[in-house]
KETI-425875 format. One record per residue (C-alpha): residue number from 1; x, y, z. Coordinates in Angstrom, 1 decimal. Layout:
<rec><sedren>NUM</sedren><x>X</x><y>Y</y><z>Z</z></rec>
...
***
This chain:
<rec><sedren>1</sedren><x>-3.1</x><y>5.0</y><z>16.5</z></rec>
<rec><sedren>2</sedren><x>-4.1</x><y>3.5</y><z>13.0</z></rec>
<rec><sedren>3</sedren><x>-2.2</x><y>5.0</y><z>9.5</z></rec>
<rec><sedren>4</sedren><x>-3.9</x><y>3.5</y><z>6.9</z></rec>
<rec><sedren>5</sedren><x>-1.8</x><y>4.5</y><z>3.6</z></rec>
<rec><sedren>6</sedren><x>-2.5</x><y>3.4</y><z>-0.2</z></rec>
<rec><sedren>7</sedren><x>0.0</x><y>3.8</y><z>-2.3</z></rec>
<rec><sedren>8</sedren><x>1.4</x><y>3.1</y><z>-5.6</z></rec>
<rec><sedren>9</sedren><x>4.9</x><y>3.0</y><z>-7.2</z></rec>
<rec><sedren>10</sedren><x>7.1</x><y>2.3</y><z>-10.8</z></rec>
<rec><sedren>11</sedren><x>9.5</x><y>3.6</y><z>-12.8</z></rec>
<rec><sedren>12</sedren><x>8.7</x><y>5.2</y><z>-15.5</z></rec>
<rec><sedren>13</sedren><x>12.0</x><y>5.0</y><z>-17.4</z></rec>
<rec><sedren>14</sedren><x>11.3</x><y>1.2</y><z>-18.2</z></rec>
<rec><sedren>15</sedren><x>8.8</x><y>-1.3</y><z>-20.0</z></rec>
<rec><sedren>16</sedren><x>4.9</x><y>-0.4</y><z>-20.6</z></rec>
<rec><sedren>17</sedren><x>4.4</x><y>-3.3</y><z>-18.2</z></rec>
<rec><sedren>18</sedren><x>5.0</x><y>-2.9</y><z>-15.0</z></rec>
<rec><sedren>19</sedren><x>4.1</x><y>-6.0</y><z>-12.8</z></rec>
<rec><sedren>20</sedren><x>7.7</x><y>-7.0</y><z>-12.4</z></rec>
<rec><sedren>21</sedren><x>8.4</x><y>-3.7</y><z>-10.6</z></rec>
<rec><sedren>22</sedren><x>5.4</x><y>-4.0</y><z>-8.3</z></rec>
<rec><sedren>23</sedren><x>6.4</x><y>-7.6</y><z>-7.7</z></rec>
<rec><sedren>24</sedren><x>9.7</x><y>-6.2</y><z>-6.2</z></rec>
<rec><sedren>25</sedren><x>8.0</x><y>-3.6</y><z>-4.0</z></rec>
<rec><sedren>26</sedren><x>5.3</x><y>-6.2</y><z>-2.4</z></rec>
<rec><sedren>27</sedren><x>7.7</x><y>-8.4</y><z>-1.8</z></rec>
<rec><sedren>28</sedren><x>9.0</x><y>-5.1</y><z>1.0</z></rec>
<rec><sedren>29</sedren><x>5.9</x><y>-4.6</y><z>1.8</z></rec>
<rec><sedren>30</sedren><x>5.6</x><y>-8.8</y><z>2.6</z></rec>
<rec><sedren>31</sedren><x>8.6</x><y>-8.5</y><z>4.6</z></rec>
<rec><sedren>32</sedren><x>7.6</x><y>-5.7</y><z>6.7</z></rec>
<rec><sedren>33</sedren><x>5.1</x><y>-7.7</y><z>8.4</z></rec>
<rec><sedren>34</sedren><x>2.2</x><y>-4.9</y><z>8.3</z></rec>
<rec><sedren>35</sedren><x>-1.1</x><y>-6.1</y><z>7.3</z></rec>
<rec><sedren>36</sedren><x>-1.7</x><y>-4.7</y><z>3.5</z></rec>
<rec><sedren>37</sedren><x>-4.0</x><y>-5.3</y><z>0.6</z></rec>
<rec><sedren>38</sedren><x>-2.8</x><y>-5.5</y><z>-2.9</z></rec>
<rec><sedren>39</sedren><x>-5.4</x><y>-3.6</y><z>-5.3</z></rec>
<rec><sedren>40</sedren><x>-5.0</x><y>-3.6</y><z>-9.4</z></rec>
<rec><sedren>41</sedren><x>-3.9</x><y>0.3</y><z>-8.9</z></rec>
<rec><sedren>42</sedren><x>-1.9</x><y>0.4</y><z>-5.9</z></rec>
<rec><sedren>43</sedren><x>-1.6</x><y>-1.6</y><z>-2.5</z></rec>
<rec><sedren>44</sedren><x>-2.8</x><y>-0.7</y><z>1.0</z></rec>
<rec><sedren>45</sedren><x>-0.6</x><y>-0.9</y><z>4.2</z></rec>
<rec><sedren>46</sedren><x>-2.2</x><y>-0.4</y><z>7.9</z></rec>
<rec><sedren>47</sedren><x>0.3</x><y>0.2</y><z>10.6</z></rec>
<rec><sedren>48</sedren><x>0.5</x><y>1.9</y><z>14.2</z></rec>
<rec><sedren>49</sedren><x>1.9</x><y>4.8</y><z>12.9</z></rec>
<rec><sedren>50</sedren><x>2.7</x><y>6.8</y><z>9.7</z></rec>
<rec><sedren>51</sedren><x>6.4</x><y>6.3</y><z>9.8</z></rec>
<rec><sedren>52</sedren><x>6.2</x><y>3.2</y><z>10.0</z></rec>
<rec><sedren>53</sedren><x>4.5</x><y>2.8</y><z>6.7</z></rec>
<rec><sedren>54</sedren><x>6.8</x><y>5.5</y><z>5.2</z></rec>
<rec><sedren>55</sedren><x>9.9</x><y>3.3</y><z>5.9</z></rec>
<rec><sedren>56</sedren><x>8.9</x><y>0.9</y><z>4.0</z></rec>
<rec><sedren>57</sedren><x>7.8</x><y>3.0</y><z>1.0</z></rec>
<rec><sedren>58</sedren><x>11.4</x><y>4.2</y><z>1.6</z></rec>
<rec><sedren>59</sedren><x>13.0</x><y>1.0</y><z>1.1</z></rec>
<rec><sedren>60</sedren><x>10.9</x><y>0.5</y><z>-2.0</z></rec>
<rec><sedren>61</sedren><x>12.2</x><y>4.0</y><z>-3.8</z></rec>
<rec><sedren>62</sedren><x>15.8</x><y>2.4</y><z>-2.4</z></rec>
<rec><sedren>63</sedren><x>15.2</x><y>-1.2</y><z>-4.8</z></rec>
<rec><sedren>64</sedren><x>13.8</x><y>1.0</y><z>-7.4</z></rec>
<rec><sedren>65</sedren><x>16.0</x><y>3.3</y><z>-7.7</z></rec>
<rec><sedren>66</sedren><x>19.0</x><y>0.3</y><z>-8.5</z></rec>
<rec><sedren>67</sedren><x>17.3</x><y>0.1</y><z>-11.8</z></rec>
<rec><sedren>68</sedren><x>15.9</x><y>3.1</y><z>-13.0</z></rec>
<rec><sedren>69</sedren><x>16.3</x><y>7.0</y><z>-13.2</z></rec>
<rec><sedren>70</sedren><x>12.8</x><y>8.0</y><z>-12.6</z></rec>
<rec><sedren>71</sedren><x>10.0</x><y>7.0</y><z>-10.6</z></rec>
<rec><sedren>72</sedren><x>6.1</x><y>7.9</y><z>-10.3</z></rec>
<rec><sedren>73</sedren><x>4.4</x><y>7.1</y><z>-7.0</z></rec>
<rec><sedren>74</sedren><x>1.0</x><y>8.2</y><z>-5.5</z></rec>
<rec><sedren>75</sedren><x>0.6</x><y>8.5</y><z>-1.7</z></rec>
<rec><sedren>76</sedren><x>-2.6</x><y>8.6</y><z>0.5</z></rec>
<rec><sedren>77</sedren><x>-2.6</x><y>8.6</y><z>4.0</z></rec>
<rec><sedren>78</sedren><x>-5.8</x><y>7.9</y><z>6.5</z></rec>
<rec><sedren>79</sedren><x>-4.5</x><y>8.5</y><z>10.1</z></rec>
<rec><sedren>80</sedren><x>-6.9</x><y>8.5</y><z>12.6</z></rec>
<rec><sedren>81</sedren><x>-6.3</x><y>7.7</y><z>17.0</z></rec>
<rec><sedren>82</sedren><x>-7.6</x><y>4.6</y><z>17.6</z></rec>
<rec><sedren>83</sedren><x>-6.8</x><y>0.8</y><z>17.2</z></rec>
<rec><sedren>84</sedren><x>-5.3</x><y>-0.8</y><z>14.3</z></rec>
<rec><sedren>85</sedren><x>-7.7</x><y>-3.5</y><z>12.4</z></rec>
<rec><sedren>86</sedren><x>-9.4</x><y>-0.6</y><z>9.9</z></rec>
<rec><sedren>87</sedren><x>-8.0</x><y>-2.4</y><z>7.0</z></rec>
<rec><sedren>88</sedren><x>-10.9</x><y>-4.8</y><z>6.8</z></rec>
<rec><sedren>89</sedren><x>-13.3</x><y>-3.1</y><z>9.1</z></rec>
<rec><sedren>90</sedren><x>-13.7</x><y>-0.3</y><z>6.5</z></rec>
<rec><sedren>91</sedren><x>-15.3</x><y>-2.7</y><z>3.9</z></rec>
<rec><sedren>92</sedren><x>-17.1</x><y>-4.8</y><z>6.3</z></rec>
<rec><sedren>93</sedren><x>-19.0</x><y>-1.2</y><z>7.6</z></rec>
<rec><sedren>94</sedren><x>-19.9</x><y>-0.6</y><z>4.0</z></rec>
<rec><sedren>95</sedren><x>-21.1</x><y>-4.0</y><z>3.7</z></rec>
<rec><sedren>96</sedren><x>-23.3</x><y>-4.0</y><z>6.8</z></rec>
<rec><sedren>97</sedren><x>-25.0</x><y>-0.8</y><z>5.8</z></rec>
<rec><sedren>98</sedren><x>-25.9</x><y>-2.6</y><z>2.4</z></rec>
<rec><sedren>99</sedren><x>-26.6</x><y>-5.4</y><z>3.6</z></rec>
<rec><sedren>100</sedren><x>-24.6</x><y>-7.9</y><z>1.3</z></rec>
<rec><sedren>101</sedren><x>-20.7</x><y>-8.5</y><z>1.0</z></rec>
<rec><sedren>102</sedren><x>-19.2</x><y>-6.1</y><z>-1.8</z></rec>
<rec><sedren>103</sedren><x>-18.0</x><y>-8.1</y><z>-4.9</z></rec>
<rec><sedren>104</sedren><x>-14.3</x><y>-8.5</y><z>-4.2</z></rec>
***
């Protein structure tokens, strides 16, 4: 099984920036040991499963939460049967068909 799940999370009870609070949710994401990809509007995970990708956006709401009242998130999920590895092989597909590498 592949879950392939972007997402994207902050408070919105704190400053207009809001690097420092996407800082402390990569750094879970890091930890976790899934494969990911950081994006200027949110930050891929791949895992086996679904729930395993919703834990850690779990533990994320959990270091949010310590410092504000109220926060925003966006979730989409891609879960397909099959083996992991789509992370990358979803761009590379793309790339193949036009043949050049996307800018990145």
């Amino acid at each position: 099984m592949s879950a392939l799940v972007e997402f994207a999370m902050f408070p919105t009870d704190s400053t207009e920036s809001k690097s420092e609070f996407v800082a402390k949710v990569l750094d879970i994401v890091d930890e976790s040991g899934l494969e990911y990809q950081l994006t200027p509007m949110g930050t891929i995970i791949e895992a086996e499963t679904v729930g395993e990708v919703f834990a850690v956006i779990e533990k994320a709401y959990e270091i949010l939460e310590q410092d504000s009242n109220r926060i925003y998130s966006a979730i989409k999920v891609d879960y397909r049967k099959g083996s992991v590895g789509r992370l990358n092989k979803k761009v590379g597909s793309v790339e193949a068909k036009l043949g050049r590498k996307l800018n990145s």
